[in-house]
N, C-alpha and C positions, 0 to 999 in steps of 0.2 A: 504494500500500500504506500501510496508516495503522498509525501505531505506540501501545502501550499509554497512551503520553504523548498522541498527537493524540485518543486515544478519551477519555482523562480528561480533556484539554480542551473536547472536544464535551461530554461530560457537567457539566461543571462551566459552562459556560457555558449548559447547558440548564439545571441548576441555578441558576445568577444566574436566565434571563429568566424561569423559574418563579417565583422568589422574588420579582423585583419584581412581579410579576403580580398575586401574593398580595398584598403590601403596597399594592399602589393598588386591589385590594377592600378592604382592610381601612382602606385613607384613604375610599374613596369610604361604606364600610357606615356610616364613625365620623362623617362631616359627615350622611348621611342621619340617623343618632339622633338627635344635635348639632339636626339640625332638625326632630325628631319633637314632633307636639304634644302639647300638654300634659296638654291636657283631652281635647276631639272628635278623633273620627278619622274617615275622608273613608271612604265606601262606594259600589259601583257598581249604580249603579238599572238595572234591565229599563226596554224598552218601558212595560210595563204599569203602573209605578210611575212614570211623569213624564208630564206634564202636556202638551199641545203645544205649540210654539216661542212664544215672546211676541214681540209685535208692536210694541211699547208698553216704553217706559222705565215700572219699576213706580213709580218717584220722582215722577217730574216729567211723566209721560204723551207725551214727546216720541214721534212716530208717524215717521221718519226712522231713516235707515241709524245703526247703532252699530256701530265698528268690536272686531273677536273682537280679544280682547288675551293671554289663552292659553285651552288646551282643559284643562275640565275633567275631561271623562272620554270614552271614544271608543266606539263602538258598543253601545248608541246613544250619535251624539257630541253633546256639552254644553259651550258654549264660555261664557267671562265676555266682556261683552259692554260696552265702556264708551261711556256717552252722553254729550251735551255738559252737560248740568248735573254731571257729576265721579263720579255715580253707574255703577257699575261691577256687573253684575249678571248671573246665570245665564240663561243661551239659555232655558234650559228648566227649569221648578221643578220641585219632588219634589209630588206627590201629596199632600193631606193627611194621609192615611189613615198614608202611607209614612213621615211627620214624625211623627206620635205615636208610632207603631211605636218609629222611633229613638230617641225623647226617650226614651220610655217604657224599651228596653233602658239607655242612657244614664244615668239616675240608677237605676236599680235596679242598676249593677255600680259607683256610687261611692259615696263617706262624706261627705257636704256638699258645696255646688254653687257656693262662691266659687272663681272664675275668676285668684286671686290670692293669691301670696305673702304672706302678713300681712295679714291685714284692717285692723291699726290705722296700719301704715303708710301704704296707703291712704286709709285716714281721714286721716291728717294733710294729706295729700296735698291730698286734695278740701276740707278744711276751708281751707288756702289759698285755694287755686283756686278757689271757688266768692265767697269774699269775702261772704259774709250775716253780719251784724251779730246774734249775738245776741240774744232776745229773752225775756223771761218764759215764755213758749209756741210753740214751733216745729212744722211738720209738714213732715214728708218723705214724698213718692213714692219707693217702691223699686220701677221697674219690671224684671224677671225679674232680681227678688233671691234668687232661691233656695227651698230651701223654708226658710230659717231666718233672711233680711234679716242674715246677716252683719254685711257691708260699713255699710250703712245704721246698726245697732244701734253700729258702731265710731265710726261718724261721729255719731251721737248722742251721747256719750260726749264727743267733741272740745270740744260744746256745750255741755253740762252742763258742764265742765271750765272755762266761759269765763263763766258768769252765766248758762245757760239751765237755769230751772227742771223744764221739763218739755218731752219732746218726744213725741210722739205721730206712729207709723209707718203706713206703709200700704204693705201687702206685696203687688203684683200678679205673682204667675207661677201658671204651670197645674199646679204643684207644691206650690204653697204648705202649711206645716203646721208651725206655729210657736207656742208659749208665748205670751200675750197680756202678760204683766206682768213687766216687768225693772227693775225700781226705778222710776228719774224716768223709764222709756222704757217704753209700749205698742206693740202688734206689732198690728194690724188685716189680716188675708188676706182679698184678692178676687181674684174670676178676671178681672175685667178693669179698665179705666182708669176708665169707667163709674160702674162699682160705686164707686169708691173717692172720688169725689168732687171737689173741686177744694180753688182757692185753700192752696195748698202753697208753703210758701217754699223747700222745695228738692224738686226730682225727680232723681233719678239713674236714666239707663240705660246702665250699663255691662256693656260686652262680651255686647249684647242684638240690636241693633239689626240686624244680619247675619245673626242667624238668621231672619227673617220675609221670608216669599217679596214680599209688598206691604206694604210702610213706608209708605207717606204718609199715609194715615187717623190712624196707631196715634202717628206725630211728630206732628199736627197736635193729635191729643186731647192731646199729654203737655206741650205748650206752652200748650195751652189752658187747662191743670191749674193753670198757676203763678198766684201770688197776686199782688198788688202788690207789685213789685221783688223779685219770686221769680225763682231763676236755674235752670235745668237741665243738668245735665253729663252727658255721652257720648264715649263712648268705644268705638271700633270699630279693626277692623284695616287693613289697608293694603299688602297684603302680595302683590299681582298683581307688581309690579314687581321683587321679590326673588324671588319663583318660577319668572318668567319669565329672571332673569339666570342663575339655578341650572343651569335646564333646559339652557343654551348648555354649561354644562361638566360635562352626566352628572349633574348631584345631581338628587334627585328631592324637592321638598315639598310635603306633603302639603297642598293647601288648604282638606282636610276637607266640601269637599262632600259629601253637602247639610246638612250643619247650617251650613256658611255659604254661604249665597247671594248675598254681595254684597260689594263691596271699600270702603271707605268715608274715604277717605284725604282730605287737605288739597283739593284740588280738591271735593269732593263738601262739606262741611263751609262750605268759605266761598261754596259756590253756594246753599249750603240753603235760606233763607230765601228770596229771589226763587223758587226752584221750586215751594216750597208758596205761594207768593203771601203771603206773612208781613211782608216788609220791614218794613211799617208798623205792626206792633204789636211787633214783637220784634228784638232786635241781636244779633250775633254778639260777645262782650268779650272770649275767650281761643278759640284756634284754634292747636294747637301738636304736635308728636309728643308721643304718649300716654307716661305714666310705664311705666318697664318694670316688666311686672307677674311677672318670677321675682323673685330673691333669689339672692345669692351664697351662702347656707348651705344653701339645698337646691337650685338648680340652678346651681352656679358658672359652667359653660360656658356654656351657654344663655344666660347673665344675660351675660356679658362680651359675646357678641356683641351680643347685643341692644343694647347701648351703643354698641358701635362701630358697627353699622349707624347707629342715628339721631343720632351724631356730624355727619357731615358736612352734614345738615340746619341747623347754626345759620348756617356759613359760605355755603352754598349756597342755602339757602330754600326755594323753589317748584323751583327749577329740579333737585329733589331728592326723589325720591320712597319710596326705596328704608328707611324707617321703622320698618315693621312696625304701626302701631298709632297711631292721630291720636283726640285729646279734643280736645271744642268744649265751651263753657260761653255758653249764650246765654238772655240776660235779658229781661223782660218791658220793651216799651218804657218809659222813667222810670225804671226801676231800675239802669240801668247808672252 
């Protein structure tokens, strides 16, 4: 026989396990946000919108087993698939057709298409990092600069700022549509690397390179681009290895398939060159975890982690993967 006290302790103790119930949805809802992207969001392809399986590293063309390192998305299943040149890449790409479609909803539901917190931080950023010497007349590549070269116009600024009288821009995305004349800085829009010409003392592609189902033609022209002791800086994500640790404890993150199709982390970066058969005209000079691209004023959480993840990176190295985001800066042989 249970008494009015044994039933309010039944209830009050169903009350606790409900309660905690709630609160480890509401832990597990608040780290999923915590790690919702920022920009793209990942969507699930039919059959008919993916391509069939690749056979072939898109990087490096290695024709050999790549082992799955997590699953993209599951019927039809879509695994990331890492090669031994460091490139890390989709079983299965999205369609062309299915990538315009996306891009196309993509900037018609934003307001400018920099990928970062402060453009002029940035700038200062890659105005280090890139180490180019000032000159009377400078050109930069902005390859999928947006449709406005942003970042590019910030980092022009840095130069003028330093003895560069004029720079002159070249704007490649398939968005492009940008004002020609900003003081000492022009803005020139092409649809491709082609079109835009060469001999550039800086090219930047950041937070580009992941979305293109086949990179090695489109790296090869953008290295090809640089001038004498012109350097190029990239920046991609890296972030299979934090997705895959998530998944062990219920978090789920998004890795935005298919606008990215590739993982591009410290292995992939210091393999690069040997893969495209480069070695000999071009060097690898800076290879490091990527600057973190929030901001504590408009994304505080977000931004703290992102520190603390690629902390352990100085201490540990290579044998550390877990980043989020790796920049290479690699110079035209002689220029380093």
């Amino acid at each position: 026989m249970l008494f009015r006290s044994d039933i309010l302790m039944d209830r009050r103790d169903s009350g606790h396990q409900e309660e905690s119930r709630r609160l480890c949805d509401l832990n597990r809802k608040g780290k999923q946000e915590l790690l919702k992207p920022v920009h793209h969001q990942g969507a699930q392809l039919s059959e008919q919108e993916l391509l069939p399986e690749e056979t072939v590293c898109p990087l490096c063309n290695y024709e050999g087993k790549r082992r799955p390192v997590i699953t993209l998305q599951e019927s039809p299943q879509v695994r990331l698939l890492a090669c031994r040149c460091g490139c890390r890449s989709a079983s299965r790409m999205p369609r062309p057709e299915v990538l315009r479609d996306y891009y196309a909803r993509y900037y018609a539901a934003i307001d400018g298409t920099a990928t970062f917190d402060g453009s002029d931080r940035f700038a200062r950023h890659l105005f280090r990092s890139l180490g180019v010497t000032p000159k009377s007349s400078l050109r930069i590549l902005d390859f999928g600069g947006g449709v406005d070269a942003t970042i590019s116009r910030s980092l022009a600024r840095q130069f003028t700022a330093n003895g560069t009288d004029r720079v002159e821009i070249s704007l490649v995305d398939y968005n492009a549509s940008c004002q020609r004349d900003w003081g000492a800085v022009t803005v020139n829009c092409y649809q491709n690397v082609q079109e835009a010409g060469g001999e550039f003392d800086v090219v930047i592609a950041s937070a580009i390179m992941e979305h293109i189902p086949y990179p090695r033609d489109i790296l090869i022209s953008l290295l090809n681009s640089l001038g004498t002791q012109g350097r190029a800086y990239f920046r991609t994500p890296s972030m299979s290895s934090i997705v895959k640790l998530a998944a062990r404890f219920g978090v789920y993150i998004d890795f935005t398939y298919p606008a990215h199709v590739h993982d591009m982390g410290q292995a992939f970066w210091e393999n690069v060159l040997p893969s495209l058969g480069a070695s000999n005209n071009f060097s690898l000079i800076r290879s490091r975890p990527a600057i973190v691209e929030t901001a504590f004023r408009v994304h505080p959480s977000r931004t703290a982690v992102a520190y603390a993840l690629k902390a352990p990176w100085w201490l540990l190295r290579g044998s550390y993967s877990m980043v989020g985001g790796w920049e290479g800066v690699i110079a035209r042989a002689g220029g380093s």
